[in-house]
One Martini backbone bead per residue (centre of mass of N, CA, C, O) as a GRO file, in nm:
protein
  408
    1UNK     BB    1  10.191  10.683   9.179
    2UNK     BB    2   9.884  10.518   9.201
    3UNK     BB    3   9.911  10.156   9.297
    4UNK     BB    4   9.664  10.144   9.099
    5UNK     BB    5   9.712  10.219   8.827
    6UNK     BB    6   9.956  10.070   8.777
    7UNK     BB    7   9.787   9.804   8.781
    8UNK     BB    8   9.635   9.867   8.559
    9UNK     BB    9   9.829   9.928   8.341
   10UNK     BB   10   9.960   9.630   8.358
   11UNK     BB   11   9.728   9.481   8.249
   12UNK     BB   12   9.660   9.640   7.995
   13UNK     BB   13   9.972   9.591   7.860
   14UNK     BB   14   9.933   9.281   7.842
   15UNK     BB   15   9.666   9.349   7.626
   16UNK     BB   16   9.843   9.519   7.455
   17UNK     BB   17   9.838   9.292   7.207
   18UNK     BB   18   9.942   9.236   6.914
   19UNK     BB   19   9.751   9.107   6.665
   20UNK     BB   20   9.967   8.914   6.565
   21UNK     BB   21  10.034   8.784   6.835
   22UNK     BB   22   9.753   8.689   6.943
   23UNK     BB   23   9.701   8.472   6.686
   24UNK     BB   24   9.931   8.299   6.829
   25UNK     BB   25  10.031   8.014   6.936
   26UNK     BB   26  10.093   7.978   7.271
   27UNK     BB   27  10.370   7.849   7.488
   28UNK     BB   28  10.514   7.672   7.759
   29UNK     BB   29  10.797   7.555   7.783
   30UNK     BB   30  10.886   7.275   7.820
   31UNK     BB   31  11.075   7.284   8.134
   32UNK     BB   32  11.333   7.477   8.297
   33UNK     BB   33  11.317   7.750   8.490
   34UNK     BB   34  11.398   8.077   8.578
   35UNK     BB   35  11.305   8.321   8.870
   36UNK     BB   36  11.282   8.708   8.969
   37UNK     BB   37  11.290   8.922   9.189
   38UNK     BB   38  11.256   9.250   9.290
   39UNK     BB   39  11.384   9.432   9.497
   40UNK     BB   40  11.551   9.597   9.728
   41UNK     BB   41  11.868   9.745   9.604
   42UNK     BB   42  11.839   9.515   9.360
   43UNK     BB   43  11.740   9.289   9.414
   44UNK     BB   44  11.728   8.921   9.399
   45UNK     BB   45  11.474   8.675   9.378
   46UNK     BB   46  11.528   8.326   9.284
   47UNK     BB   47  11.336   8.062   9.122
   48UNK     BB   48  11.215   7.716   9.069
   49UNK     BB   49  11.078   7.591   8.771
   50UNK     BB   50  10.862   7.388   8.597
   51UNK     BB   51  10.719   7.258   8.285
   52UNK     BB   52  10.448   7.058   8.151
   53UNK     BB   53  10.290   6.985   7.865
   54UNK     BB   54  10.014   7.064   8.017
   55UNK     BB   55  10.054   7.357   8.172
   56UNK     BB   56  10.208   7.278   8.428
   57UNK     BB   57  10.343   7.360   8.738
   58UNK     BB   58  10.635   7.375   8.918
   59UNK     BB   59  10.770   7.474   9.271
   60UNK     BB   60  11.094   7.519   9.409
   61UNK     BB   61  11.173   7.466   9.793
   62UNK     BB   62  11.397   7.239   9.827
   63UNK     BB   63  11.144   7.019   9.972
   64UNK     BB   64  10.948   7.166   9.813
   65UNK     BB   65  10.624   7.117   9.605
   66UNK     BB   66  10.441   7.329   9.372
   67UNK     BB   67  10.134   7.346   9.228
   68UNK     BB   68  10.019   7.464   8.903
   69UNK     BB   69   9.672   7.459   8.690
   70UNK     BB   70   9.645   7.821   8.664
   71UNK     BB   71   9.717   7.872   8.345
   72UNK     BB   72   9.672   8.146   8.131
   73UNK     BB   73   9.636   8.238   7.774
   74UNK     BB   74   9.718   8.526   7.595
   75UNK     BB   75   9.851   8.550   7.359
   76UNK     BB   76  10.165   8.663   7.491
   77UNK     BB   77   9.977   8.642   7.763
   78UNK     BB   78  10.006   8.543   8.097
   79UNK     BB   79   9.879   8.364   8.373
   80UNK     BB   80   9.942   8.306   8.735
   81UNK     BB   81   9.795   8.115   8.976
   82UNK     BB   82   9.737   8.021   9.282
   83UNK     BB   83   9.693   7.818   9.532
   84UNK     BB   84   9.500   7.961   9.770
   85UNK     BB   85   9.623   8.255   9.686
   86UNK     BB   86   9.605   8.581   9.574
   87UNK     BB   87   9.812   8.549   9.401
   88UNK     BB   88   9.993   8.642   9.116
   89UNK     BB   89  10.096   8.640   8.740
   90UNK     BB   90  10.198   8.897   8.517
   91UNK     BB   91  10.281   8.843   8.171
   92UNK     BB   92  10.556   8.826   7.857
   93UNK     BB   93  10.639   8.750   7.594
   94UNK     BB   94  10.917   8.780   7.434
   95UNK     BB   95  10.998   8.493   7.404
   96UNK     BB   96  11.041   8.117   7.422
   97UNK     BB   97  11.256   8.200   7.698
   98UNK     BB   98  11.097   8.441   7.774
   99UNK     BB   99  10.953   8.615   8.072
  100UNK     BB  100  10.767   8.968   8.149
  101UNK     BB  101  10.659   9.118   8.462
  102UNK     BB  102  10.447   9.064   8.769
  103UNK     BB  103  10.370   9.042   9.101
  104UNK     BB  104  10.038   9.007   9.252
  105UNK     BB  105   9.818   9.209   9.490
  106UNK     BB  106   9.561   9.339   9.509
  107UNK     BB  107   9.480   9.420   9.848
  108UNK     BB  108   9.804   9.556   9.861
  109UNK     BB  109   9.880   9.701   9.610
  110UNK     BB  110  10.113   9.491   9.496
  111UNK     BB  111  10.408   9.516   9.277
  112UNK     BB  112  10.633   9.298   9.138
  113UNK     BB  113  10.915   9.227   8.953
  114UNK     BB  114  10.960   8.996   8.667
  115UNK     BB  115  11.118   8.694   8.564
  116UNK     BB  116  11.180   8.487   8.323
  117UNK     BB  117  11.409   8.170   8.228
  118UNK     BB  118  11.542   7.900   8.023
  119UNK     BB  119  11.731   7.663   8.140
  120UNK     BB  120  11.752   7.727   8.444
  121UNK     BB  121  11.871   7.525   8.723
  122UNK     BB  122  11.998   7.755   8.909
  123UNK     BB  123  11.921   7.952   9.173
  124UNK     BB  124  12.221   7.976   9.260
  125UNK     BB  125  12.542   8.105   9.162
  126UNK     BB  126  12.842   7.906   9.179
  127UNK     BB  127  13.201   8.077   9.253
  128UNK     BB  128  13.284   7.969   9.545
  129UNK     BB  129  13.355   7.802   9.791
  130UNK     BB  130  13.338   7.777  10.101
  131UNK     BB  131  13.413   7.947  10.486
  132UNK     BB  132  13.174   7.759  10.563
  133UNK     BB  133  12.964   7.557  10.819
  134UNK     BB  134  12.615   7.644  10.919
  135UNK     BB  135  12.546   7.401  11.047
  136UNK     BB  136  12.242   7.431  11.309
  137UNK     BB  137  12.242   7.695  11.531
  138UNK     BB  138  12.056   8.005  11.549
  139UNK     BB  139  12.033   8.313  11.692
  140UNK     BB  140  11.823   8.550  11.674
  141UNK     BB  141  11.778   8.896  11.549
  142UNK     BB  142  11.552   9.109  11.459
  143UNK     BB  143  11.551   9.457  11.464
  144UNK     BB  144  11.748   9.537  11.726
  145UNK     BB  145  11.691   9.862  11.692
  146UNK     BB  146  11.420   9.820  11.738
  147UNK     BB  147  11.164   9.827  11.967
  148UNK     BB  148  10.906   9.746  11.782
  149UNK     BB  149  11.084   9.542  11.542
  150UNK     BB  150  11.166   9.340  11.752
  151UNK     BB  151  11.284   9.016  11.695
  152UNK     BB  152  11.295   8.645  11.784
  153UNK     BB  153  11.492   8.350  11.679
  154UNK     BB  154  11.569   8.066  11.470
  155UNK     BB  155  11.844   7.914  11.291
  156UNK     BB  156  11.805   7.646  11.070
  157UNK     BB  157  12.116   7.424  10.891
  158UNK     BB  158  12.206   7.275  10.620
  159UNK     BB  159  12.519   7.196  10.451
  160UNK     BB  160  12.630   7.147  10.133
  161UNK     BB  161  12.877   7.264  10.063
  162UNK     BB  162  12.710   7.531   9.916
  163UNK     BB  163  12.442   7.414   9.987
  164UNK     BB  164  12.140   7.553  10.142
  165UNK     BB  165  11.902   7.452  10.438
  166UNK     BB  166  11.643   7.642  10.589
  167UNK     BB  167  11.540   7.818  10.857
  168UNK     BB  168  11.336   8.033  11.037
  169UNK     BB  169  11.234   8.072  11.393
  170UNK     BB  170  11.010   8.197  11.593
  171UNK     BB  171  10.726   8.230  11.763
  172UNK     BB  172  10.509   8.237  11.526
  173UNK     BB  173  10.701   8.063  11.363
  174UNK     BB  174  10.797   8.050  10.953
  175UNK     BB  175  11.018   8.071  10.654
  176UNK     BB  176  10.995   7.851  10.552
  177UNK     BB  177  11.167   7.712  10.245
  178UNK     BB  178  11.482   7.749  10.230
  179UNK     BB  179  11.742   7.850   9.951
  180UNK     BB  180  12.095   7.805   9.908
  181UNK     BB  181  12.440   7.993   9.895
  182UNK     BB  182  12.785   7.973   9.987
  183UNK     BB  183  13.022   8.220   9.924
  184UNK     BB  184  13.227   8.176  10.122
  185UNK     BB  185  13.097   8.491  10.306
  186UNK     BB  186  12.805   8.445  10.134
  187UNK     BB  187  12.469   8.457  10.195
  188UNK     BB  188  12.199   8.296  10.010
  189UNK     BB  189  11.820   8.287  10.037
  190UNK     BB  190  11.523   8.162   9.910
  191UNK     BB  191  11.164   8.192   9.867
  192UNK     BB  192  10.858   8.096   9.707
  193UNK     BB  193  10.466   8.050   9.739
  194UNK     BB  194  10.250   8.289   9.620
  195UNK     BB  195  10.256   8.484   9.902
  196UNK     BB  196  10.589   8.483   9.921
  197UNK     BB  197  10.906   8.684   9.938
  198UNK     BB  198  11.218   8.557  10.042
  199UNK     BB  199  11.520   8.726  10.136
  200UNK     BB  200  11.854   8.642  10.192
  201UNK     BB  201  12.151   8.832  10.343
  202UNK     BB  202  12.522   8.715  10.443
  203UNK     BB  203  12.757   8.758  10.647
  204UNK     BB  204  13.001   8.540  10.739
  205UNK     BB  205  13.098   8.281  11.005
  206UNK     BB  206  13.159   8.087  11.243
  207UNK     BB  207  12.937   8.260  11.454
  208UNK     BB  208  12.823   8.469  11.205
  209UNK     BB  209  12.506   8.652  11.068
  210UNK     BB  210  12.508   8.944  10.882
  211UNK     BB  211  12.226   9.115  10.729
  212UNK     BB  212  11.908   9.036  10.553
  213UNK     BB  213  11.580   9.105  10.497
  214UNK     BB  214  11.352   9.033  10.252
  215UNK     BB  215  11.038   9.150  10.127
  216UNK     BB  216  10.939   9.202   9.902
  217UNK     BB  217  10.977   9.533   9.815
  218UNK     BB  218  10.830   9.638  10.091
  219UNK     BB  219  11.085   9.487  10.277
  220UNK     BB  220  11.352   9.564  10.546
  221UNK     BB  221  11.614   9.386  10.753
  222UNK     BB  222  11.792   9.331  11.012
  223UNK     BB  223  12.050   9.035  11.113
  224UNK     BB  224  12.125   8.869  11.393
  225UNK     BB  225  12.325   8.591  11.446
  226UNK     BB  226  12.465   8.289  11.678
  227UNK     BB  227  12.591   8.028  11.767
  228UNK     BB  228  12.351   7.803  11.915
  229UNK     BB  229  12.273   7.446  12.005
  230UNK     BB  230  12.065   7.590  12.310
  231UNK     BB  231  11.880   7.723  12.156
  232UNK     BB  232  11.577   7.873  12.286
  233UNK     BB  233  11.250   7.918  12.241
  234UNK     BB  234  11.001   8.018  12.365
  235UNK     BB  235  10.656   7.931  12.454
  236UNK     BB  236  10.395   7.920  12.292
  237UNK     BB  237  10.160   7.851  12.495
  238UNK     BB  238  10.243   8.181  12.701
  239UNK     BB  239  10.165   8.430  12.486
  240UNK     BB  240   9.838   8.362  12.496
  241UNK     BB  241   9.561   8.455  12.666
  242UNK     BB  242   9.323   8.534  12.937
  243UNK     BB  243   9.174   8.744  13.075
  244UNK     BB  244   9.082   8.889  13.325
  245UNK     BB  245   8.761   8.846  13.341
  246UNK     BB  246   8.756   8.587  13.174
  247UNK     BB  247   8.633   8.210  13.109
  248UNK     BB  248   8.523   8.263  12.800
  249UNK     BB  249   8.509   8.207  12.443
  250UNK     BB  250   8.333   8.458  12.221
  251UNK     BB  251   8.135   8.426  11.928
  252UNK     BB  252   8.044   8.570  11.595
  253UNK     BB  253   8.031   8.445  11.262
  254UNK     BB  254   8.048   8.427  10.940
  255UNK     BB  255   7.962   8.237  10.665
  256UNK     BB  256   7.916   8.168  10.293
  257UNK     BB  257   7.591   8.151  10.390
  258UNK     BB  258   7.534   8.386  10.657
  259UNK     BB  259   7.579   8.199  10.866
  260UNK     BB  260   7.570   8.223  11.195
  261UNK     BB  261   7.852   8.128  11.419
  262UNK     BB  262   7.886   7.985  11.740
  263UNK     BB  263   7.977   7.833  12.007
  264UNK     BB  264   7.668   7.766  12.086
  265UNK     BB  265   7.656   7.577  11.941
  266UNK     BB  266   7.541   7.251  11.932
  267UNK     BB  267   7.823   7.153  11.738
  268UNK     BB  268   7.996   7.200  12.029
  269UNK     BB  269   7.875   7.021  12.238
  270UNK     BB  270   8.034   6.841  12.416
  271UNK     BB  271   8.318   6.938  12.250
  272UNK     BB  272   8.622   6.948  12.156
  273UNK     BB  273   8.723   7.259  12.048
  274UNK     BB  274   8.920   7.392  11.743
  275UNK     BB  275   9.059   7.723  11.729
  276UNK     BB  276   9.168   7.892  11.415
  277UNK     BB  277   9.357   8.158  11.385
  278UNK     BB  278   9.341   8.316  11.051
  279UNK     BB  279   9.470   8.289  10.662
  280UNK     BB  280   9.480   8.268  10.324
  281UNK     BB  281   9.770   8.420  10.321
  282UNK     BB  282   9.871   8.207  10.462
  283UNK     BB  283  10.121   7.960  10.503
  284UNK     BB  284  10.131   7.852  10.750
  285UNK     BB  285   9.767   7.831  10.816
  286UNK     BB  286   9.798   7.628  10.560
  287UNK     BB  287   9.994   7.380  10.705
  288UNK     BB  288   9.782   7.369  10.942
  289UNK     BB  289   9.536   7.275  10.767
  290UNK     BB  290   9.683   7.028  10.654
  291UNK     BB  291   9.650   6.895  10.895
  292UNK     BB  292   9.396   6.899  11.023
  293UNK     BB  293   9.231   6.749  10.802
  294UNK     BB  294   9.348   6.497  10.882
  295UNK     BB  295   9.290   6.469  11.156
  296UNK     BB  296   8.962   6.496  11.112
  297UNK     BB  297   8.920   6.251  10.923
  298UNK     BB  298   9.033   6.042  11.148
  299UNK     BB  299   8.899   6.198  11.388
  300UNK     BB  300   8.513   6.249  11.373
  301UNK     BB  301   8.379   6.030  11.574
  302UNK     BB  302   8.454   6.232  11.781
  303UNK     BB  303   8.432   6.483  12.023
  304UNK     BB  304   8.530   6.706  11.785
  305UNK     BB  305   8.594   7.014  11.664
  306UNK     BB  306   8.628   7.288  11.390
  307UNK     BB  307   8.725   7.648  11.362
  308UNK     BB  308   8.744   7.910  11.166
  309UNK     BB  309   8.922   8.243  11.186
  310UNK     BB  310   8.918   8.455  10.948
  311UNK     BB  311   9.179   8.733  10.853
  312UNK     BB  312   9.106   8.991  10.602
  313UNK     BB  313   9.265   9.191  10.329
  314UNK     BB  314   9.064   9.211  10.198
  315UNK     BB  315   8.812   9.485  10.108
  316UNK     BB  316   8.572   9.263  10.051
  317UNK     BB  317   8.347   9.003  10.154
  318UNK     BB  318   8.354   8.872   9.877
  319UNK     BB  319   8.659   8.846   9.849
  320UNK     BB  320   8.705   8.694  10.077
  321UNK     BB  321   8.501   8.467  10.075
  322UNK     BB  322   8.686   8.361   9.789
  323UNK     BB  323   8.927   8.297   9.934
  324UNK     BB  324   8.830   8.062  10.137
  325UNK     BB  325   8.704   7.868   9.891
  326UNK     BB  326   8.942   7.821   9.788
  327UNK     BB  327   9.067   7.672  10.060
  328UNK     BB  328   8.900   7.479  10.071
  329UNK     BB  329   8.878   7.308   9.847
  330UNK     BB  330   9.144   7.241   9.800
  331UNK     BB  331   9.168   7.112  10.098
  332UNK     BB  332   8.897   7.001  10.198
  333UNK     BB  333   8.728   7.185  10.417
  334UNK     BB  334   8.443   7.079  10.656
  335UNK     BB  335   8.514   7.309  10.843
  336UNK     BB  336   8.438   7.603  10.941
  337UNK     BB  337   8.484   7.923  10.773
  338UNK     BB  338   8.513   8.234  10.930
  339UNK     BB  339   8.447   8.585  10.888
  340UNK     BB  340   8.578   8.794  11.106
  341UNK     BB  341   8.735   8.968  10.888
  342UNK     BB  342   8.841   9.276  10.666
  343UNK     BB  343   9.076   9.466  10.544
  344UNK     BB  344   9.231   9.327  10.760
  345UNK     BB  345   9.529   9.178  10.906
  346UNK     BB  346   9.550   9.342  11.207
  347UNK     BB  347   9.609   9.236  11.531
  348UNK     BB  348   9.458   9.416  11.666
  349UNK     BB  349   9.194   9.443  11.519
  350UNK     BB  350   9.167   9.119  11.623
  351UNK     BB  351   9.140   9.162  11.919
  352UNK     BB  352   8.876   9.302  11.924
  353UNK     BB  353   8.734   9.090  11.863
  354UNK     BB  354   8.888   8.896  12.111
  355UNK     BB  355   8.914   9.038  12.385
  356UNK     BB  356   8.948   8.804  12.618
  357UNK     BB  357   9.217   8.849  12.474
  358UNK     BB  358   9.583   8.964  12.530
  359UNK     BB  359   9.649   8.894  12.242
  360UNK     BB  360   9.768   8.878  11.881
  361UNK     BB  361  10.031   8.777  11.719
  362UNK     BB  362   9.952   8.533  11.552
  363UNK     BB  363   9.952   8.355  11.173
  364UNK     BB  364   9.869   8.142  11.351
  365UNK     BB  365   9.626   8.046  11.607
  366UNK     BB  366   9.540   7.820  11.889
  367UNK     BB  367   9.291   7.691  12.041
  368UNK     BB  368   9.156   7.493  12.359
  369UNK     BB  369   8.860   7.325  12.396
  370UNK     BB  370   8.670   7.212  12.635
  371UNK     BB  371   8.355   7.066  12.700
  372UNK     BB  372   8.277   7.269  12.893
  373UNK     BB  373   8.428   7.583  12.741
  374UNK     BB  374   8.737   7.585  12.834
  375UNK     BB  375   9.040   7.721  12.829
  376UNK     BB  376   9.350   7.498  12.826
  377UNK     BB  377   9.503   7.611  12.553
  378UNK     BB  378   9.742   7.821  12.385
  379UNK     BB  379   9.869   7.867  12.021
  380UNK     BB  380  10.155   8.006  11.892
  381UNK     BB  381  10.156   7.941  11.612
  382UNK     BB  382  10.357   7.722  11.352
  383UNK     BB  383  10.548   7.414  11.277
  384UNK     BB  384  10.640   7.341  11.008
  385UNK     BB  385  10.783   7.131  10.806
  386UNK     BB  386  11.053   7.269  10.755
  387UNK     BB  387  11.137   7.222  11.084
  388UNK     BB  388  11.100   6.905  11.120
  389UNK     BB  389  11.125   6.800  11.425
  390UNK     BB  390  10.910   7.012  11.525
  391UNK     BB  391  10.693   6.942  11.384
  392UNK     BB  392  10.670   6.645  11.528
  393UNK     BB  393  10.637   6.758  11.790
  394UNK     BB  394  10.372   6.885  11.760
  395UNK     BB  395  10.186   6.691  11.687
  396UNK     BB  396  10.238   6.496  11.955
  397UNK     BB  397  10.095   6.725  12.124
  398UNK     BB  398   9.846   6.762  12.004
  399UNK     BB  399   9.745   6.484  12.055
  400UNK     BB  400   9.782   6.409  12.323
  401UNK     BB  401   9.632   6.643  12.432
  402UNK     BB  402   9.346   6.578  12.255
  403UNK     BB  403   9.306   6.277  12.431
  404UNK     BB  404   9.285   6.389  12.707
  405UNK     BB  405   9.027   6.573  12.670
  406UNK     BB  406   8.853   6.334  12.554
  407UNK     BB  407   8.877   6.182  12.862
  408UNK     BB  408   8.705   6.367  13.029
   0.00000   0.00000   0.00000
């Protein structure tokens, strides 16, 4: 059946509560609630949420806390929209402890099966020992066997107990904040953020990780890890470059209020600008975003400016400038959000916006532009809080660099 049908099933079977339940005042029960997403081969992949007496929620992920105070009650149906994000959950009161539905992308037409139950403290249930300790660093690659689809990572984890948490590092990014529990020698991991829905599975020993990788319902893949505390993934800055035969950087693309905005505008002129391409839909993005704002806040006195180039999978320019504005307000973003693509998402097709660049890898990539408008440096992907260390390394990173570049 046709994946927008069923959407529409989906939300009309929501409304179509009996006239006495809907009557009915109806409350999320304030306390600990766990829920789970169903994937590929039956598989769970549980987090865990807070609801509390004003009826907003918080959801827990490691060291993550994310606040979510979008949520319509109507009749026995709920609906929780997240922060910044475009998807949603659209479920059903079954009673006062248990709700049933869906979590919903509607512009990638994907509805993943949800369930929440209240009282359920645990992510993943503690049932034996752990037969090993994975804390430290793990060389990794995804998709071994496909020539197309194999990338390289690292894993980075430390583990107290059964309790497991951390990261893997890529080229061009992070899987946010991991967490889960080693059974003996079985590992499981997930995370939640109301954009993405990460599993992991793996049997362990003390030298390898062999598992699989789950994305909400609609992709699987094998991972194989290798204990290697020497491990580094090659340097960010070196993945994407100007091609041979172009000198600089140029676009032109609209903001939310239809002005062409171009780097030869005068507000760019004489001035270091951070070209940031993006979606409203990542959460890595979302991150830098969250970064780049407080820079910006702090020294906006200097001749420095930024730009996003917003490449999104919404449908219609309509929609897509709604989700923009969604993460500008959320986020307080006072620099231009040009809405570069839509429609796709798709790295090739973003390419195609910028030809003088050698390919676009991840989102995000930053642009670093000298005052002359020579471009000094890209950085490909955004290691965000929660790889720790690094998050910490790439800020004085940029920090330094773009000191660097104001002082000439």
């Amino acid at each position: 059946m046709n994946r927008y049908i069923v959407l529409c099933l989906v939300i009309l079977n929501l409304f179509s509560c009996k006239e006495e339940n809907s009557k009915k005042e109806i409350f999320f029960k304030s306390g600990p609630w766990k829920a789970s997403l169903e994937m590929q081969d039956a598989m769970q992949l549980p987090f865990l949420f807070e609801v509390f007496d004003d009826q907003t929620l918080k959801i827990f992920n490691a060291e993550e806390t994310i606040g979510v105070d979008e949520i319509e009650i109507k009749g026995d149906s709920v609906f929780i929209n997240f922060p910044v994000f475009e998807g949603y959950i659209a479920a059903r009161f079954i009673d006062s402890t248990t709700i049933s539905g869906s979590f919903i992308k509607e512009s990638l037409d994907r509805i993943v099966p949800f369930k929440a139950v209240y009282g359920v403290k645990d992510r993943f249930e503690i049932i034996s020992k752990p037969a090993a300790d994975i804390t430290g660093s793990w060389e990794t690659v995804f998709s071994k066997n496909s020539d197309e689809d194999r990338y390289i990572a690292k894993g980075i984890f430390k583990q107290h107990g059964n309790v497991v948490t951390g990261t893997f590092r890529t080229t061009t990014g992070d899987y946010r904040y991991l967490e889960g529990v080693l059974n003996k020698n079985e590992l499981q991991l997930s995370t939640f953020d109301g954009a993405h829905a990460f599993l992991f599975t793996a049997k362990v020993t003390d030298s390898i990780l062999d598992g699989y990788f789950y994305s909400g319902n609609h992709w699987k893949e094998p991972f194989l890890a290798k204990r290697n505390e020497q491990y580094q993934l090659p340097s960010e800055d070196s993945l994407t470059f100007i091609k041979e035969g172009y000198d600089k950087l140029a676009f032109s693309f609209p903001d939310y209020k239809g002005n062409q905005i171009s780097l030869a505008d005068k507000r760019f002129k004489d001035k270091v600008t951070i070209v940031q391409i993006m979606g409203t839909w990542c959460p890595n993005c979302m991150d830098e975003t969250k970064y780049f704002v407080s820079y910006y806040n702090q020294n906006k006195d200097k001749d420095i400016a930024f730009v996003a180039l917003a490449f999104e999978y919404a449908k219609t320019p309509e929609k897509a400038f709604k989700s923009i504005e969604k993460l500008r307000a959320k986020l307080q973003v006072e620099y231009p959000i040009l809405l570069a693509q839509y429609g796709s998402s798709d790295k090739q097709k973003a390419q195609e916006k910028l030809p003088m660049l050698n390919h676009i890898l991840s989102y995000p990539t930053t642009i670093f532009i000298d005052k002359k408008g020579a471009v000094r440096k890209i950085h490909t992907g955004f290691n965000g809080p929660a790889t720790g260390q690094k998050y910490k390394d790439y800020k004085n990173e940029f920090e330094s660099f773009v000191n660097q570049l104001l002082k000439e």
